[in-house]
N, C-alpha and C positions, 0 to 999 in steps of 0.2 A: 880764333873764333871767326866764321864767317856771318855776316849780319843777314843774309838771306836763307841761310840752312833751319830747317823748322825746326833741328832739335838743339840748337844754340837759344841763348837767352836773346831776349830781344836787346835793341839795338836805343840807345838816347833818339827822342825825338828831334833833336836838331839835326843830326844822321839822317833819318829819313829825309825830316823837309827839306833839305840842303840834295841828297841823289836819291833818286826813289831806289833803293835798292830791288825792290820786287818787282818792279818793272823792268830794271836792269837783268834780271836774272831769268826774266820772262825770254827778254832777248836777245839773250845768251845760250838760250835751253839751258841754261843752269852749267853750261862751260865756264868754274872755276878763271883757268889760265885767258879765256880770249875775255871774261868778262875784265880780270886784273890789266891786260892789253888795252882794253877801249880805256877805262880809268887811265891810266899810264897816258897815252893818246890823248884826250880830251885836256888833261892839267896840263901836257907841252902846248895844246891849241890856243888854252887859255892866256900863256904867256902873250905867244906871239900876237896873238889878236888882237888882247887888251894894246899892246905896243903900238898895232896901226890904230887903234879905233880915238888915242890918246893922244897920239906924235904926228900923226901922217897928215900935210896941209891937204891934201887931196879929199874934197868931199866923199867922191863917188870910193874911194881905195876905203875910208871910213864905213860907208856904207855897206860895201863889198866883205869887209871883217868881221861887221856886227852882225850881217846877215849868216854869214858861216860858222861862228861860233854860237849863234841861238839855233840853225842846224847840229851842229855837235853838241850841246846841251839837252837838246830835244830827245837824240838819240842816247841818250848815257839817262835819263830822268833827273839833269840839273833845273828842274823847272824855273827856281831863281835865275838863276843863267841867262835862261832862254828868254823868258820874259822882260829881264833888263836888257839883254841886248835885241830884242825886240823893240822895246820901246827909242831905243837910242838910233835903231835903221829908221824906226818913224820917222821921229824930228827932225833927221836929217834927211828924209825925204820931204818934208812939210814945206812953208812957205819960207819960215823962217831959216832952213838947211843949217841947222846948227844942233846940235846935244844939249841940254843944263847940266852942268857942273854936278845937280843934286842927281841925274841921269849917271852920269858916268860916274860917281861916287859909288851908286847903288850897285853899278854891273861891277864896277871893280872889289867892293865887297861880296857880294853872291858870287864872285869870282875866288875870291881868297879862302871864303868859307867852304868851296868846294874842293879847295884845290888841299884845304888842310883835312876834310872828312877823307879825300884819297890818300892823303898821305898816312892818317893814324890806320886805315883799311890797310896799307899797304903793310905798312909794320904789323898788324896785325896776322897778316895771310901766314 
């Protein structure tokens, strides 16, 4: 079952809020195989980003990862995604140039949740 095909059943709501699929599939033109690519793509991105945005002493390398994985969240409709690591380039642009712990919890969860709605999508295909 593909969760964006209209004559599938619909999809659990935490599937949606977690990847918009309809918006995925919008920009896709509905290409099956490149939209299954971008998914594939984004859950590799997710790894390594979360990895600098968590390990790397480098402020600006921090900021440089959260900025491009809320780019690659944007483009896939991980809105959770985007929006945590949105917030995390803020604060580390702010005064204080640091993330909270409750900030990087959040993106690394909206991370995870994503990266598992790809993976049961993927078994699924």
């Amino acid at each position: 079952m593909r969760p964006f095909d209209d004559d599938c059943p619909r999809v659990p709501d935490m599937t949606e809020k977690v990847i918009d699929f309809a918006y995925l599939s919008r920009q896709t033109a509905g290409d099956h195989e490149l939209l299954r690519e971008l998914l594939a793509l984004f859950a590799q991105q997710c790894v390594v980003h979360l990895r600098a945005i968590h390990g790397s002493a480098d402020r600006q390398a921090r900021m440089d990862a959260a900025h491009t994985l809320k780019g690659a969240a944007r483009a896939v409709g991980a809105w959770q995604v985007a929006e945590a690591a949105d917030r995390i380039e803020e604060s580390l642009a702010g005064p204080e140039q640091q993330a909270s712990e409750t900030a990087l919890d959040a993106l690394a969860l909206a991370a995870a949740e994503a990266r598992a709605v790809i993976a049961r999508f993927d078994c699924a295909a």
